[in-house]
Jmol script that loads the backbone (N, CA, C; Angstrom):
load data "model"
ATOM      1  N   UNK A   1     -54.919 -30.556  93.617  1.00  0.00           N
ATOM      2  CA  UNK A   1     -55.938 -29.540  93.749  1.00  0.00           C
ATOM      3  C   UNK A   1     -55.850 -28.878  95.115  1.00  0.00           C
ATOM      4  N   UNK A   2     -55.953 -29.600  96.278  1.00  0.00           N
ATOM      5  CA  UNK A   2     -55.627 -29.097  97.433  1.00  0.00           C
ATOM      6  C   UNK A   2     -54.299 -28.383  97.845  1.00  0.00           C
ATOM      7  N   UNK A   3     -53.633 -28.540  96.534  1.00  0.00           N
ATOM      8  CA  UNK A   3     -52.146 -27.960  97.177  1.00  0.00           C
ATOM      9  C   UNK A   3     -52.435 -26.530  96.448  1.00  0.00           C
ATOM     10  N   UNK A   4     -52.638 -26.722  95.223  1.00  0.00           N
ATOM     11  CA  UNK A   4     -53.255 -25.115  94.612  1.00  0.00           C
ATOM     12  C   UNK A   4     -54.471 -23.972  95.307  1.00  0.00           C
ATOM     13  N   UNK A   5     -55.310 -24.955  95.994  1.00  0.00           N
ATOM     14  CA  UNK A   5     -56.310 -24.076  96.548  1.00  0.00           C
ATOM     15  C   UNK A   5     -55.683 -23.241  97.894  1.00  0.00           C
ATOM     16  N   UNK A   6     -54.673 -23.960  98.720  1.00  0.00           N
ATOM     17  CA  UNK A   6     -53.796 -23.660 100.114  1.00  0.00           C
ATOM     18  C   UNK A   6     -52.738 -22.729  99.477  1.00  0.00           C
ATOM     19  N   UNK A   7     -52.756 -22.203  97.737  1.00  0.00           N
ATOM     20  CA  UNK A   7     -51.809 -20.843  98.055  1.00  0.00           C
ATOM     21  C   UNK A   7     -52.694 -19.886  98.400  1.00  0.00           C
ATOM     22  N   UNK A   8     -51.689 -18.346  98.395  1.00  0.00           N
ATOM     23  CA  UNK A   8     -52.713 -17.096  98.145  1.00  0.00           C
ATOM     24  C   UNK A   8     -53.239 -17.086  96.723  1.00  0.00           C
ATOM     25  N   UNK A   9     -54.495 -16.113  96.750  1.00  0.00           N
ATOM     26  CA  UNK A   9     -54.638 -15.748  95.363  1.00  0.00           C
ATOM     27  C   UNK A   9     -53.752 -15.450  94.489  1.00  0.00           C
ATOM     28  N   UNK A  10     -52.444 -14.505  94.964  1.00  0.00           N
ATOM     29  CA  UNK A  10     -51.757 -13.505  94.620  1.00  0.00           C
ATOM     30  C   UNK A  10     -50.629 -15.092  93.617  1.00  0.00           C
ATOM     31  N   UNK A  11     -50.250 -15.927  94.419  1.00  0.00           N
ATOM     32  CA  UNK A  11     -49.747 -16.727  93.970  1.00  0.00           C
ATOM     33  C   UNK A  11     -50.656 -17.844  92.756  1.00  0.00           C
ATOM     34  N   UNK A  12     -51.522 -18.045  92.846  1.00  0.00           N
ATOM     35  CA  UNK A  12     -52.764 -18.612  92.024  1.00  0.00           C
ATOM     36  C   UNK A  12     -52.464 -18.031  90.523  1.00  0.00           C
ATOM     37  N   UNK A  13     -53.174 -16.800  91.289  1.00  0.00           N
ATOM     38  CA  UNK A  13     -53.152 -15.521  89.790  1.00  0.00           C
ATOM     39  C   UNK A  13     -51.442 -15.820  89.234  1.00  0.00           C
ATOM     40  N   UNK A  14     -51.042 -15.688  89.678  1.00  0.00           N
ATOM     41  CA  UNK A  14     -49.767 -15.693  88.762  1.00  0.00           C
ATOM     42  C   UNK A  14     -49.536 -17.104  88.280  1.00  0.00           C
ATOM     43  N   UNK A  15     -49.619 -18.169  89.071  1.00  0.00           N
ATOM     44  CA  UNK A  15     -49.264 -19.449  88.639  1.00  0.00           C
ATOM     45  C   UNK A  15     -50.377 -19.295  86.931  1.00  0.00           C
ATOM     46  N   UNK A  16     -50.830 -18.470  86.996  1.00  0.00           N
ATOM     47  CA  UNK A  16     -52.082 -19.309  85.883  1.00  0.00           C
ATOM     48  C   UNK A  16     -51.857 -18.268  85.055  1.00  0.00           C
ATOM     49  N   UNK A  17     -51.719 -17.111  85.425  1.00  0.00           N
ATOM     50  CA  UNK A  17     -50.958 -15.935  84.139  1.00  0.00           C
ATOM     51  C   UNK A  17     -49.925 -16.554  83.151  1.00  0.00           C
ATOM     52  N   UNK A  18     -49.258 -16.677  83.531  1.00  0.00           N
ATOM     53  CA  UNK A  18     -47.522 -17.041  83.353  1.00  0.00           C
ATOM     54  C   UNK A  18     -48.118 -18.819  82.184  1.00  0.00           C
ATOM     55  N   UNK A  19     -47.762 -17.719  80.507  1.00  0.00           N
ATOM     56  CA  UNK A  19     -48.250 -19.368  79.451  1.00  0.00           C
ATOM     57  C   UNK A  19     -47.738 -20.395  79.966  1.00  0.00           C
ATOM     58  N   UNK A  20     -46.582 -20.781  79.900  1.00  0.00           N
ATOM     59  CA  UNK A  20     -46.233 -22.143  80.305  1.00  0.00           C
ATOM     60  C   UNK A  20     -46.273 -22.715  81.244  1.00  0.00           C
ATOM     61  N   UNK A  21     -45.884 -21.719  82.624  1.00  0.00           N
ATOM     62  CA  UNK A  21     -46.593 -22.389  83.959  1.00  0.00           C
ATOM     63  C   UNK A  21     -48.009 -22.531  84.062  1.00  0.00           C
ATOM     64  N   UNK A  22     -48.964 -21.951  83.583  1.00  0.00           N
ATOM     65  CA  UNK A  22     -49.994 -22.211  83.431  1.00  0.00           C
ATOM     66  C   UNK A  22     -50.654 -23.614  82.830  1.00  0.00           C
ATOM     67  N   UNK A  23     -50.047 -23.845  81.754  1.00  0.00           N
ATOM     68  CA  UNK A  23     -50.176 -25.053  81.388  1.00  0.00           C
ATOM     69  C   UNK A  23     -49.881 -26.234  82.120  1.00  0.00           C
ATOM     70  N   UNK A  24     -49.196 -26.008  82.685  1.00  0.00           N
ATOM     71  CA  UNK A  24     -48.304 -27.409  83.278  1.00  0.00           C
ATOM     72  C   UNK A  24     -49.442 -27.228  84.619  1.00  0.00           C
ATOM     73  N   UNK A  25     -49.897 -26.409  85.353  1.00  0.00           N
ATOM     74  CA  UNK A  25     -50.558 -26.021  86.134  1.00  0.00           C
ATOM     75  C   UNK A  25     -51.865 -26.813  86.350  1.00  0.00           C
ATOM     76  N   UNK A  26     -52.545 -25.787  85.040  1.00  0.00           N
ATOM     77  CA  UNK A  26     -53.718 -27.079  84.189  1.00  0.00           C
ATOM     78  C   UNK A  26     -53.923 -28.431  84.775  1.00  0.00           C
ATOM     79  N   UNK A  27     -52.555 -28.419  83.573  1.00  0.00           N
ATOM     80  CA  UNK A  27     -52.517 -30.456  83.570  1.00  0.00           C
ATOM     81  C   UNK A  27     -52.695 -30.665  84.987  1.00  0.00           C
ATOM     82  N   UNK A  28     -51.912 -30.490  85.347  1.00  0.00           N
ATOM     83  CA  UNK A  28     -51.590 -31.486  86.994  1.00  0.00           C
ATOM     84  C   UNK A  28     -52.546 -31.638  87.860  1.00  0.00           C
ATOM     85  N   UNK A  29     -53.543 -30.176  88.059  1.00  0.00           N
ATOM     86  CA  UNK A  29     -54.309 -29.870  88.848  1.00  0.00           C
ATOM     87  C   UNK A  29     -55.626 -30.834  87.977  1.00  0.00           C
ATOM     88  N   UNK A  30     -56.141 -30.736  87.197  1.00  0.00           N
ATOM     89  CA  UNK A  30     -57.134 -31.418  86.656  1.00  0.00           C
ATOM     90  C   UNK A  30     -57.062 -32.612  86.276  1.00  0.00           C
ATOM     91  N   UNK A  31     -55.980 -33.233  86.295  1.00  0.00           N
ATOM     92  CA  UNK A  31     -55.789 -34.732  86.066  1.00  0.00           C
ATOM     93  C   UNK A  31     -55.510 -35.470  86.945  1.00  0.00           C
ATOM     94  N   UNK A  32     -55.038 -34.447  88.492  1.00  0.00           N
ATOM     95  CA  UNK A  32     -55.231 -35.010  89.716  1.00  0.00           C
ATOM     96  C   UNK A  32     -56.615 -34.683  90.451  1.00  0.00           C
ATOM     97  N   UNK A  33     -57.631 -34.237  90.017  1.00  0.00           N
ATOM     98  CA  UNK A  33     -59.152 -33.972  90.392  1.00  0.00           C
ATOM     99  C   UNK A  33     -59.489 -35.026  89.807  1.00  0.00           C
ATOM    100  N   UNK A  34     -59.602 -35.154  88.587  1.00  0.00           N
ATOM    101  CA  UNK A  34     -59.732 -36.429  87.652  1.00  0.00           C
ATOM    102  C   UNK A  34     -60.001 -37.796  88.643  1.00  0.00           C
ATOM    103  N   UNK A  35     -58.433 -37.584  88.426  1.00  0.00           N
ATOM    104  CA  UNK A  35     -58.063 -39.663  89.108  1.00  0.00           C
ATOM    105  C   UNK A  35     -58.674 -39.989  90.586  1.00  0.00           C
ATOM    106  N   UNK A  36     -58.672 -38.178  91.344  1.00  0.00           N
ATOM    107  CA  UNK A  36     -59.978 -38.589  92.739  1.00  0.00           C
ATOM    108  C   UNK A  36     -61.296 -38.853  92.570  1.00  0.00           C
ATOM    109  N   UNK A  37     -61.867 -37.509  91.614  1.00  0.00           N
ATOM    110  CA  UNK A  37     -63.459 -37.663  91.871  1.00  0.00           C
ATOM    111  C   UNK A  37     -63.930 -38.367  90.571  1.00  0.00           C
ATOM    112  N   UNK A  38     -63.342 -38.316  89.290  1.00  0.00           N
ATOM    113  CA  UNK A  38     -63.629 -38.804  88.502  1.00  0.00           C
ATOM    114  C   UNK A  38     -64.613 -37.768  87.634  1.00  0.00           C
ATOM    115  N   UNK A  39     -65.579 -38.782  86.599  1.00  0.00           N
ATOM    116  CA  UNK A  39     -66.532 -37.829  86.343  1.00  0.00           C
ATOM    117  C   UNK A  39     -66.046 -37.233  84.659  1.00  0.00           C
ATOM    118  N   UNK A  40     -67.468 -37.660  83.764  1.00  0.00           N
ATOM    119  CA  UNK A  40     -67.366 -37.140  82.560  1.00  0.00           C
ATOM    120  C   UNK A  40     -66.959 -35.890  81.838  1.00  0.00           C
ATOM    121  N   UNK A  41     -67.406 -34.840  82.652  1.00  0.00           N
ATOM    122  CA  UNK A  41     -67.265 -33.667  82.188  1.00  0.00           C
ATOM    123  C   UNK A  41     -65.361 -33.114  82.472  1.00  0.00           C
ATOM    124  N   UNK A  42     -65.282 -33.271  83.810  1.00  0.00           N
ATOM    125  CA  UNK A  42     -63.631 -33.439  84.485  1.00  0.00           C
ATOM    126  C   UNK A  42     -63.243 -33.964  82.836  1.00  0.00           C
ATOM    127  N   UNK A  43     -63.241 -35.648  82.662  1.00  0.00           N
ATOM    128  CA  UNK A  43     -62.582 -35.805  82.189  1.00  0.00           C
ATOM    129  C   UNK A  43     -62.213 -34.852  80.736  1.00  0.00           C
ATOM    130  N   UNK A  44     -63.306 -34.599  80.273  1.00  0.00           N
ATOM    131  CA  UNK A  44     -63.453 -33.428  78.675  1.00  0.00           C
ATOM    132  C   UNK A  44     -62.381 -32.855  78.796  1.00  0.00           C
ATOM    133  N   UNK A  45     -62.873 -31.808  80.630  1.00  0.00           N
ATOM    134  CA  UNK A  45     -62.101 -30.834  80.711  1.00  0.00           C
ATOM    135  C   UNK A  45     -60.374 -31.064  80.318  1.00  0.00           C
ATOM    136  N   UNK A  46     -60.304 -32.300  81.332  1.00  0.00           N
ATOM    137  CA  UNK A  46     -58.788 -32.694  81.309  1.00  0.00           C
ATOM    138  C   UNK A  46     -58.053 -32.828  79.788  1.00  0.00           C
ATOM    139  N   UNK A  47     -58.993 -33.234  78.949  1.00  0.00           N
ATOM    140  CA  UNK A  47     -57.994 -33.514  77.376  1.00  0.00           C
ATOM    141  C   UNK A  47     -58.440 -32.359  76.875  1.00  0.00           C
ATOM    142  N   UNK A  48     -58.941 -31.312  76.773  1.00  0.00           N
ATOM    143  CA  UNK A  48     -59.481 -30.188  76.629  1.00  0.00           C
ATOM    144  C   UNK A  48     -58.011 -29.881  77.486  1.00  0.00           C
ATOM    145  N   UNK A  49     -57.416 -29.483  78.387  1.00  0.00           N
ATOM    146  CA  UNK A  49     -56.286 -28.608  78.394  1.00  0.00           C
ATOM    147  C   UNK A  49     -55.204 -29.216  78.433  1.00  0.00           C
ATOM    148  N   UNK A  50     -54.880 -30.716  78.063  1.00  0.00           N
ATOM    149  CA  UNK A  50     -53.823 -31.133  77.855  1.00  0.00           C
ATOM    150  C   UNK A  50     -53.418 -30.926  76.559  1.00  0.00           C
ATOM    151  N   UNK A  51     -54.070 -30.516  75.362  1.00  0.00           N
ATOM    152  CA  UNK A  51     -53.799 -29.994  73.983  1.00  0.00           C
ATOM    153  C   UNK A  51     -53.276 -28.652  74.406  1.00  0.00           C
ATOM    154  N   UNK A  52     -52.612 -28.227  73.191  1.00  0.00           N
ATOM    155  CA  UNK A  52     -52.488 -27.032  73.625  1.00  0.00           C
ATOM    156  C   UNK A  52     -53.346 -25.514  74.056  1.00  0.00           C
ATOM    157  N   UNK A  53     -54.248 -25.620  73.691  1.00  0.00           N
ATOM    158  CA  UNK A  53     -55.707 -25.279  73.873  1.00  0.00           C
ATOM    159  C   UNK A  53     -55.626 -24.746  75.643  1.00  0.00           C
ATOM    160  N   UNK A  54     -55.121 -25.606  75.815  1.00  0.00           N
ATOM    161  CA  UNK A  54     -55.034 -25.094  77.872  1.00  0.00           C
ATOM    162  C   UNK A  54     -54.843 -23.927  78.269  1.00  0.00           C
ATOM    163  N   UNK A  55     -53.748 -23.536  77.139  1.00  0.00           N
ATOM    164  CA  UNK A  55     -53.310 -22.310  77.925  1.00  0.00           C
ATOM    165  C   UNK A  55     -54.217 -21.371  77.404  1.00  0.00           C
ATOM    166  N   UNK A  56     -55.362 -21.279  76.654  1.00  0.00           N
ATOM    167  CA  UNK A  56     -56.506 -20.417  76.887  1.00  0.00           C
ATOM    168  C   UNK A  56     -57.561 -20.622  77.745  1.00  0.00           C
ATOM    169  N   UNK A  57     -57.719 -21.954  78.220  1.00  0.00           N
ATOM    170  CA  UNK A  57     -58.224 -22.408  79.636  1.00  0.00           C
ATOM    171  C   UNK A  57     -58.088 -21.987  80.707  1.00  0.00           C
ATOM    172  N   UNK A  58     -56.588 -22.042  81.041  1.00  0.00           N
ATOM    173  CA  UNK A  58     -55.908 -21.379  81.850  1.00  0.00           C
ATOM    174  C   UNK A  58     -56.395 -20.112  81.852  1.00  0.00           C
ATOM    175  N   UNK A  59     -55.535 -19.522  81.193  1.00  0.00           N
ATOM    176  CA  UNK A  59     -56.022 -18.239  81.179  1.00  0.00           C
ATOM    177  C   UNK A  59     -57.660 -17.309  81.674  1.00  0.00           C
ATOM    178  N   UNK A  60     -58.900 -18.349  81.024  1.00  0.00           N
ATOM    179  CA  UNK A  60     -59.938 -18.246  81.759  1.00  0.00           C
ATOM    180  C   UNK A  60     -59.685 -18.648  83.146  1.00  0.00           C
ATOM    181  N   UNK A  61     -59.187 -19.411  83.744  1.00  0.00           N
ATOM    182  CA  UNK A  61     -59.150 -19.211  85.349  1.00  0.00           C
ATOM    183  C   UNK A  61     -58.649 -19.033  85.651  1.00  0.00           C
ATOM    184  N   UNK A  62     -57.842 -18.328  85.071  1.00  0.00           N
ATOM    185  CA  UNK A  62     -57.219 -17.094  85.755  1.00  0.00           C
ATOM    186  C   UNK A  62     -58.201 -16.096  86.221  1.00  0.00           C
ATOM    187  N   UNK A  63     -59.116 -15.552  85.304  1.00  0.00           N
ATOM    188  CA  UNK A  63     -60.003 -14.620  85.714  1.00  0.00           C
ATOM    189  C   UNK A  63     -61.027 -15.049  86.208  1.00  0.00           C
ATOM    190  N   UNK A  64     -61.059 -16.963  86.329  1.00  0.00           N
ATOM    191  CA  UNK A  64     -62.012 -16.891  87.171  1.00  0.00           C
ATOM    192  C   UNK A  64     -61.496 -17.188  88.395  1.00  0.00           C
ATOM    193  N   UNK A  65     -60.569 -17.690  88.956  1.00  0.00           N
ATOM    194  CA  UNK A  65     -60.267 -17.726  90.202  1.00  0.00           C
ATOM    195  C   UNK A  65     -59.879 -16.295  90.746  1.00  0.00           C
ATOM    196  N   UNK A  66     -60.088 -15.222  89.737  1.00  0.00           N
ATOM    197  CA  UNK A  66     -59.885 -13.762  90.428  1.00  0.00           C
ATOM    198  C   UNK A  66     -61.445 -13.348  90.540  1.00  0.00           C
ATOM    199  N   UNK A  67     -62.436 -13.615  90.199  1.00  0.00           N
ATOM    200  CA  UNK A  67     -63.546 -13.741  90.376  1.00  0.00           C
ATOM    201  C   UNK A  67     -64.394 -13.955  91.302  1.00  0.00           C
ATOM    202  N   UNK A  68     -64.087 -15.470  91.169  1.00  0.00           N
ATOM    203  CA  UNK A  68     -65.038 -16.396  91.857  1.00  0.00           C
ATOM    204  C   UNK A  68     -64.117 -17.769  92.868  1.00  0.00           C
ATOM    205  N   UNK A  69     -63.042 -17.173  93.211  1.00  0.00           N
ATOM    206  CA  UNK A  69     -61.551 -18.342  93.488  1.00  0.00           C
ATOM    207  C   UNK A  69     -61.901 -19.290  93.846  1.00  0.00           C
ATOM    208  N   UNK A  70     -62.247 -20.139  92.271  1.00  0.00           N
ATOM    209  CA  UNK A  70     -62.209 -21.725  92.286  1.00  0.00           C
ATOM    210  C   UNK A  70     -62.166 -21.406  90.934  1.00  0.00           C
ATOM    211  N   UNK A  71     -61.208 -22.654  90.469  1.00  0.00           N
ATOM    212  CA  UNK A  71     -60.917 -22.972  88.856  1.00  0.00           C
ATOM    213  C   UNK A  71     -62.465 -22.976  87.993  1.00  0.00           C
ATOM    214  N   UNK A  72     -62.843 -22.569  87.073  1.00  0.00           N
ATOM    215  CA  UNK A  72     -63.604 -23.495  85.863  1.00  0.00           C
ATOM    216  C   UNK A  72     -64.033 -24.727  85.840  1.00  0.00           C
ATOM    217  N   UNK A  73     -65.234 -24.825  85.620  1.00  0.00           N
ATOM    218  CA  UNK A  73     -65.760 -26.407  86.026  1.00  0.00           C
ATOM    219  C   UNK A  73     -65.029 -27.095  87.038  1.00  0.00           C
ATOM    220  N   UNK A  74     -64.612 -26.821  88.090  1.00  0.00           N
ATOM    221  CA  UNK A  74     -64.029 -27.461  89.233  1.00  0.00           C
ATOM    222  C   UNK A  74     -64.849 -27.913  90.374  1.00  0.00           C
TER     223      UNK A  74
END
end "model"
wireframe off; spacefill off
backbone 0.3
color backbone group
């Protein structure tokens, strides 16, 4: 999570545009929030975008980190 929040937006936005990097994106970032803070809802989130389903997840934060730059339930 901290390594995603220390890019630019410009790099963000694209990491999370882009279907398949996005996904993989997802995963990593929310399943490493996960295993720090823990927490019921995190976890939803986390199997909630490890289906394929993510990459419309993604995709929402995409527009929300162009928004509001912090992921969805984060």
């Amino acid at each position: 999570m901290t390594w995603f929040n220390r890019q630019s937006r410009l790099v963000q936005l694209l990491l999370l545009l882009i279907p398949v990097v996005n996904w993989i994106v997802e995963i990593v970032v929310r399943w490493s929030t996960f295993l720090k803070k823990g927490g019921f809802i995190r976890l939803i989130v986390c199997i909630l975008v490890t289906i394929p389903s993510g990459i419309v997840i993604g995709w929402l934060d995409c527009i929300w980190v162009l928004l509001f730059k912090k992921l969805f339930l984060q």
